[in-house]
C-alpha positions, 0 to 999 in steps of 0.5 A, spaced: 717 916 250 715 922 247 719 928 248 713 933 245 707 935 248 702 937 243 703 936 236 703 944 234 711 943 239 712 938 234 712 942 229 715 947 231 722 943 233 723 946 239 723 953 235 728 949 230 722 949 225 725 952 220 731 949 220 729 942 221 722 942 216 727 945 210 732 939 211 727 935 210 724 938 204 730 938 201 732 931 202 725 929 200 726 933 193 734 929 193 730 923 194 724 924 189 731 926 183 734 921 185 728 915 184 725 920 177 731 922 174 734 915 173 727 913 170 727 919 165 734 918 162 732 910 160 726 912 157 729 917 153 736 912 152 730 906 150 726 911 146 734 913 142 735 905 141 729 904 137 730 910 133 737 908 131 734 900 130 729 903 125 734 907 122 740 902 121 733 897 118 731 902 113 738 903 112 740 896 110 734 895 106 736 901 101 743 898 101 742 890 100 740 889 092 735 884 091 737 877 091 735 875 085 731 867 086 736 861 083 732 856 079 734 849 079 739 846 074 736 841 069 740 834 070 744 833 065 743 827 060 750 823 062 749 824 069 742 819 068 745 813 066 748 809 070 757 809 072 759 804 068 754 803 063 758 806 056 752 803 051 
């Protein structure tokens, strides 16, 4: 059932326009920050997160000495015969 004649009393709300039309622009702004702003601030939250990741990696860096390499110890002479043998 349609309560309008025209779309021109549609519009105008049944002289209702103004207060009619700035609602709904008022929620569509409401609803448009309310999608975008979540999406804005994790951008920004992720862009903080790796900044933060390649300061603590560039920090933990600089701060660990190098680990000098370990080279394999030379088996003594005692330990090449066998137990038991006392030649």
């Amino acid at each position: 059932m349609i309560q309008f004649e025209n779309f021109q009393d549609f519009i105008a709300m049944g002289g209702y326009a103004a207060n009619v039309w700035s609602v709904y622009a008022m929620f569509a702004v409401f609803l448009a920050f309310n999608l975008l702003w979540p999406l804005r601030k994790k951008k920004q939250l992720m862009r903080e997160i790796k900044r933060r990741q390649i300061v603590n990696e560039q920090a933990h860096k600089q701060a660990e000495p190098e680990t000098p390499v370990m080279q394999p110890l030379e088996p003594l002479a005692d330990a090449a015969s066998p137990a038991g043998d006392k030649s």
